[in-house]
C-alpha positions in Angstrom: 101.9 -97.3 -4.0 104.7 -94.7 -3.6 108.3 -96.2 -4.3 111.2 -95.1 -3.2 114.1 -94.7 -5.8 118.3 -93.6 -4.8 119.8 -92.1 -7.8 124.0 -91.9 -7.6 126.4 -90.6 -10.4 129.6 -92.2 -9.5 132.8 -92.8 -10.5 135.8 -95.1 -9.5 134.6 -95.5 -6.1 131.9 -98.2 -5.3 131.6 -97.4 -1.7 130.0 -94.2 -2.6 127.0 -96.6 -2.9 127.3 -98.5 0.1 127.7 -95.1 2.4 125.2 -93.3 1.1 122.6 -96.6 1.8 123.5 -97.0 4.7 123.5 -93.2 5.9 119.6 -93.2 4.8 118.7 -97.0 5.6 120.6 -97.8 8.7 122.2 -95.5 10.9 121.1 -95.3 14.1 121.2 -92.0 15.1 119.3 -91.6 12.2 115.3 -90.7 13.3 114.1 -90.5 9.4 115.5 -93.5 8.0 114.6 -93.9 4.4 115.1 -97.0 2.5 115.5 -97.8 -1.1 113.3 -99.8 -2.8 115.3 -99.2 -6.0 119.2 -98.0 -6.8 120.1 -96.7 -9.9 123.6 -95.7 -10.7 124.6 -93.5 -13.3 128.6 -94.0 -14.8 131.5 -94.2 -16.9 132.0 -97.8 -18.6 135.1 -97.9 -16.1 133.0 -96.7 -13.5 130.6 -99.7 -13.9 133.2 -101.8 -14.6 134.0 -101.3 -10.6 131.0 -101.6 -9.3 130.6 -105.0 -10.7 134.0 -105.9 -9.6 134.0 -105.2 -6.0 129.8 -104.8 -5.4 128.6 -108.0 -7.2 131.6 -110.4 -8.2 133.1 -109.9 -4.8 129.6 -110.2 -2.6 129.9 -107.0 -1.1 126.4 -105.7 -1.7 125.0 -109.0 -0.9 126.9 -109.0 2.3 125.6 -105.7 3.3 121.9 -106.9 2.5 123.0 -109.9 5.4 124.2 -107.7 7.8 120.8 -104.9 7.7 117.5 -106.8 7.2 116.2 -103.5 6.4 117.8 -104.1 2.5 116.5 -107.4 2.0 114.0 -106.4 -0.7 116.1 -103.3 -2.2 116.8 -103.7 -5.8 120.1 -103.5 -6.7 121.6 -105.8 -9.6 123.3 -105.4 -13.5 120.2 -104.2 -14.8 120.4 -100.7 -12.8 123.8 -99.7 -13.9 123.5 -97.1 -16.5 126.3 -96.2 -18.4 126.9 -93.0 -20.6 126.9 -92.8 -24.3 127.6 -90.2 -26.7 125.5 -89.1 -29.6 126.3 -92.4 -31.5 125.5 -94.8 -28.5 129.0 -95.8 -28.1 129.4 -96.4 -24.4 132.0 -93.6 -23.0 135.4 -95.0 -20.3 136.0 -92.1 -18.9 134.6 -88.0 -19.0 137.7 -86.4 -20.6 136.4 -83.8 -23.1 133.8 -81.1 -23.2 131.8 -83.2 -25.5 132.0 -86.0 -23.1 130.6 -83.5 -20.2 127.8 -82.5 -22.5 126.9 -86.2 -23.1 127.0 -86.6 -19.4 125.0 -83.7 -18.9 121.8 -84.9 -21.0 122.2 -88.8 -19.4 121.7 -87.4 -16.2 119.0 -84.9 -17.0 117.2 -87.4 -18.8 117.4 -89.7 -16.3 115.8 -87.6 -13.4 113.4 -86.6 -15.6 112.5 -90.0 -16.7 111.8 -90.5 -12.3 110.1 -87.2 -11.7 107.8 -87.9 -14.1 105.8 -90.3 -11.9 104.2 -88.8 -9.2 104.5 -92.3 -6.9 108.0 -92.3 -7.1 110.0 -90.5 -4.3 113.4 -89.7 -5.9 116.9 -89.3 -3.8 119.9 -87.9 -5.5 123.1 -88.2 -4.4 126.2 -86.0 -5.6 129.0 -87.9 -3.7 130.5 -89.7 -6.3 131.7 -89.3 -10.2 133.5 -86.1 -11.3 132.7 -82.6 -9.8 130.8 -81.8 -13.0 128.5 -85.0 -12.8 127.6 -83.8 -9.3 126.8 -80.0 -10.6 124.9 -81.5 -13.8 122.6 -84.1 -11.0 121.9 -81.2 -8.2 121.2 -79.1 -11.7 118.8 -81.4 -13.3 117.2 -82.6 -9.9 116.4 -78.3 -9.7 114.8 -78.5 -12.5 112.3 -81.4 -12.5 112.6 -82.1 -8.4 108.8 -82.0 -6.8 108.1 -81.6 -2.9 108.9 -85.5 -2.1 112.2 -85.6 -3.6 115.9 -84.7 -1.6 119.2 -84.4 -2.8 122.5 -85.5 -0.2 126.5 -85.8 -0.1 127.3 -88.8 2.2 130.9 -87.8 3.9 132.8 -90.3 5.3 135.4 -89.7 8.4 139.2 -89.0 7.5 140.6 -92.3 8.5 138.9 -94.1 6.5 138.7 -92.3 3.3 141.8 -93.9 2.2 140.9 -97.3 3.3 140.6 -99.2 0.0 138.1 -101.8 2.0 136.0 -100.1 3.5 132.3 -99.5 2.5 130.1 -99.1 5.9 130.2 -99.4 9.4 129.5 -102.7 9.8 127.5 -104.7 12.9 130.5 -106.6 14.2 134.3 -105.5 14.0 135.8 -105.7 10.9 139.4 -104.3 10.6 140.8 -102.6 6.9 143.8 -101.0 6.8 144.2 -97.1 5.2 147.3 -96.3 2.8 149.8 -95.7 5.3 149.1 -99.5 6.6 147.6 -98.8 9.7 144.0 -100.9 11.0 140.9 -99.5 11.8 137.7 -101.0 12.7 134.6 -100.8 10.2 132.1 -101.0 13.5 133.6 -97.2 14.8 133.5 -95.7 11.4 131.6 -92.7 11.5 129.6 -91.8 7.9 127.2 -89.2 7.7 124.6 -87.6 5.5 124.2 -84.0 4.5 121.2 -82.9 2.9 121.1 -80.0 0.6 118.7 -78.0 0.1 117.8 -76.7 -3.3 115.0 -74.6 -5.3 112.5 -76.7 -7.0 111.8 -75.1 -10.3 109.6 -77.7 -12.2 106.3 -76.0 -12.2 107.6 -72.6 -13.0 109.7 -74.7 -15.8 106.8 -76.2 -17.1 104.2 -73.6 -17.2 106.6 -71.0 -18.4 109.1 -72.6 -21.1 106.9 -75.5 -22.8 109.8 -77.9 -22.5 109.9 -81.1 -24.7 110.6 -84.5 -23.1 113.1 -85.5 -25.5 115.0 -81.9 -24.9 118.8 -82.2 -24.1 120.3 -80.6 -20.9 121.4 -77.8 -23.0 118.3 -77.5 -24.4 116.7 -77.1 -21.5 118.9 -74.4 -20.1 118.5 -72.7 -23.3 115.1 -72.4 -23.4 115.1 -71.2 -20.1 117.9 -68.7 -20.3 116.3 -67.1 -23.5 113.2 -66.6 -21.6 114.6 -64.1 -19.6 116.3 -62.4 -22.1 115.1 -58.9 -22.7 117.9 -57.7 -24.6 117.1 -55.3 -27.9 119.3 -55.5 -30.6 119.7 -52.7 -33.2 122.0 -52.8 -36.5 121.9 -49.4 -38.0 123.5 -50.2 -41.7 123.8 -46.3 -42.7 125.2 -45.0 -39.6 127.5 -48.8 -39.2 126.3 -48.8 -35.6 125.1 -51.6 -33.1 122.9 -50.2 -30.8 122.3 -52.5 -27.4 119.3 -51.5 -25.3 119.4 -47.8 -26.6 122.1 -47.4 -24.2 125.0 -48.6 -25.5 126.7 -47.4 -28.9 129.4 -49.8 -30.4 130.5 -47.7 -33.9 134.2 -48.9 -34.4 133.5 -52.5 -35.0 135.3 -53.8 -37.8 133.8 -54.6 -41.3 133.8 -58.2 -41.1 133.1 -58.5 -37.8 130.2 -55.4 -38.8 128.8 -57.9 -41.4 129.0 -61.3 -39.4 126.8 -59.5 -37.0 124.7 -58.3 -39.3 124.3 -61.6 -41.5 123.3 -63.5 -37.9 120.4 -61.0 -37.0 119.4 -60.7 -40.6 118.5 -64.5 -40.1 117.3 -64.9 -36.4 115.1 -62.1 -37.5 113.8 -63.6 -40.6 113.2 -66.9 -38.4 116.2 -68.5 -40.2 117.9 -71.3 -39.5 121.5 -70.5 -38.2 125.3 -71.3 -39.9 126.6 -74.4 -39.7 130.6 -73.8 -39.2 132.3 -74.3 -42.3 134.6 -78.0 -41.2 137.6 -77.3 -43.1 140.1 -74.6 -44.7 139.8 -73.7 -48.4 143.4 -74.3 -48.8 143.2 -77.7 -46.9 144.2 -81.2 -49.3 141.1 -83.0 -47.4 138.4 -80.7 -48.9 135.7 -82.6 -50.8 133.9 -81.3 -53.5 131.0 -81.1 -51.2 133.2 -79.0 -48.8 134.1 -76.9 -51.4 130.8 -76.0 -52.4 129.6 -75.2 -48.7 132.2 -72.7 -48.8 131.2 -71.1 -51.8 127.7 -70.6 -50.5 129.3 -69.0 -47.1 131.1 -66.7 -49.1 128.4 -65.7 -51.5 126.1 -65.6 -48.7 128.5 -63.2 -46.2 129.9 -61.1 -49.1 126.4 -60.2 -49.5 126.6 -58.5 -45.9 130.2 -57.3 -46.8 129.8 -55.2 -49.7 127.0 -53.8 -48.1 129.6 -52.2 -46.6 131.2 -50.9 -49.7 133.7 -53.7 -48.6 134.9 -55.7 -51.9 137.7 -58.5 -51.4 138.3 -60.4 -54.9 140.1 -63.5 -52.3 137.4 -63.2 -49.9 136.4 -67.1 -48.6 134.5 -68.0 -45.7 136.4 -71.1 -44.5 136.8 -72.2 -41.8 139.9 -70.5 -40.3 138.0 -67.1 -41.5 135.0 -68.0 -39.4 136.7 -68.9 -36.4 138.9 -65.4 -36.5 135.7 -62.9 -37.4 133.9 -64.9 -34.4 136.4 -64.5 -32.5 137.3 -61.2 -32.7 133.7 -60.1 -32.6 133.5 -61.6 -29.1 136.0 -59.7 -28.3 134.6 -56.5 -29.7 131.6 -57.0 -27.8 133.1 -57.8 -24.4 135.3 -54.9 -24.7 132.2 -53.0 -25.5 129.7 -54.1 -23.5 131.1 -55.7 -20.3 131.2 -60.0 -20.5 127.8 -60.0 -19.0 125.6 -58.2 -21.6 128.1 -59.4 -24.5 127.0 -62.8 -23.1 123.4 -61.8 -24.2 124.0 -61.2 -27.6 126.4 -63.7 -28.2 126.8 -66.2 -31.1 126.3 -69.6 -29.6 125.8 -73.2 -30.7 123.8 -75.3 -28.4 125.6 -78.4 -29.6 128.7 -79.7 -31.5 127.9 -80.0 -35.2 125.1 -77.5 -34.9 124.1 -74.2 -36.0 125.9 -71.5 -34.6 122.8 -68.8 -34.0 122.6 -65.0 -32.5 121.2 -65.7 -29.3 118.5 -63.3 -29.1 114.4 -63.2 -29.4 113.8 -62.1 -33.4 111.4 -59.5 -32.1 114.0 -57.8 -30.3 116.2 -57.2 -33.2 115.9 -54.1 -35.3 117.8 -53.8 -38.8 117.6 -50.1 -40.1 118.1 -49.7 -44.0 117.8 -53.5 -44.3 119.0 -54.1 -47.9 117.1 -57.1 -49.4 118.2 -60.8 -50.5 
């Protein structure tokens, strides 16, 4: 038996909910009216908070059910609110970092694909509510695991009563709120309507082609993906100190450290190495543990390696972390200046995750080391 399932990422605003229901339930001029038999909402703990103030605790929902028969069996209670946590499981207030996005980012892709999964479940998404970047991450995610029965929307709601604090759909009878500037408008004209976007389904090209794991995070996913594609050839020739890209581009003035850094990250994505984790702390800095301390020494060791390959010797060398932020750094630079931000983006150091290995993002077959000295 197929079930129909509404998926919103919100915010502050509850009525997003109420809209959007009602645009695919009960309007009218509606010809295709689609009804939920389940509503999920994805949000903020502050987000949540409000939909339990003014949804549940002050009987709006369960009025709305009263006034469209249609909703009497829809599902909609505490148990479908699902707030967003970060990597501990500590329940996030608001989105206000890049971490936060990220954390955002997987809740929502793993909660479309936990729907898409099973084939008797029609899934809607809607983008109305929540912060820009929810909406990008659902239409995103819904992209990548949607199928043929599934639809994605943006419910709009007419000017005057956008800022009406009251209002959450055009209701049977006349029901008057008032907007910001105090003035009263009836609920029964309000005028609400649905846009349906259109987007590319990729899940079976996804699925064949990239071998994705269920537990994968969002950025996993469009890792994976993105590497796929990438057909970018690396070469480090040590003698001549050049970086080939492609056989089309020559980069010979890169500086030794940045020379080596390069070097030291294809010399282990080649090798099928793990990565670097970024050194945490300065080698100067009154927090360093002796554990710290000892993580540095093994950068250092392992980078001067690379370094004096380059007939570079530096007696204060240390690979802290204010030394690998600036050779980073500066070898994005290098290559963007070299290459054009496009193709630099291709061979780019990257870390798919905060506290994780920072990796050259390239296929190990596609990297080429002349005059490799050994480890």
């Amino acid at each position: 038996m197929s079930k129909n399932i509404l998926l919103l990422v919100t915010g502050m605003t509850p009525q997003i909910i109420t809209e959007t229901v009602w645009a695919l339930a009960c309007d009218p001029q509606n010809d295709d009216q689609w009804v939920p038999d389940e509503i999920h909402v994805l949000s903020t703990q502050d987000g949540l908070t409000q939909i339990k103030s003014r949804l549940f605790a002050d009987g709006i929902f369960k009025k709305f059910k009263t006034d469209y028969q249609q909703l009497q069996n829809m599902q909609f209670d505490e148990s479908s609110l699902h707030v967003i946590c970060n990597e501990n499981q500590q329940v996030l207030t608001d989105l206000k970092t890049p971490e936060d996005n990220e954390f955002a980012a997987n809740a929502i892709c793993e909660k479309i694909r936990e729907f898409t999964e099973n084939e008797n479940v029609c899934l809607h998404v809607s983008i109305a509510g929540g912060r820009k970047t929810m909406g990008f991450y659902a239409g995103y995610a819904l992209s990548l695991y949607g199928r043929a029965q599934d639809r994605m929307s943006h419910v709009l709601v007419e000017e005057k009563f956008e800022t009406a604090r009251d209002f959450f759909y055009p209701t049977p009878q006349s029901t008057y709120v008032t907007d910001r500037s105090g003035k009263e408008w009836d609920t029964k004209q309000a005028q609400v309507w649905l846009a349906q976007i259109p987007f590319v389904r990729l899940k079976d090209a996804v699925k064949e082609k990239h071998q994705l794991k269920g537990d994968d995070s969002f950025s996993q996913v469009v890792h994976k993906i993105n590497e796929s594609f990438n057909d970018v050839k690396l070469v480090i020739d040590l003698s001549g100190h050049q970086v080939k890209v492609n056989e089309k581009f020559i980069i010979d003035d890169l500086a030794p450290r940045e020379f080596a850094m390069l070097h030291w990250f294809a010399d282990l994505r080649q090798k099928g190495l793990q990565g670097i984790i970024a050194p945490k702390v300065d080698a100067n800095s009154k927090k360093a543990s002796n554990e710290d301390a000892t993580y540095l020494q093994k950068l250092t060791t392992e980078f001067g390696a690379y370094y004096e390959e380059l007939k570079n010797k530096n007696a204060d060398l240390v690979v802290d972390k204010k030394f690998f932020e600036s050779v980073k750094s500066h070898l994005k630079t290098a290559l963007e200046t070299a290459l054009g931000l496009e193709l630099a983006e291709k061979i780019a150091i990257k870390q798919e995750g905060r506290g994780q290995p920072f990796y050259l993002d390239l296929l190990s077959e596609n990297i080429q080391i002349i005059d490799n000295f050994k480890i």
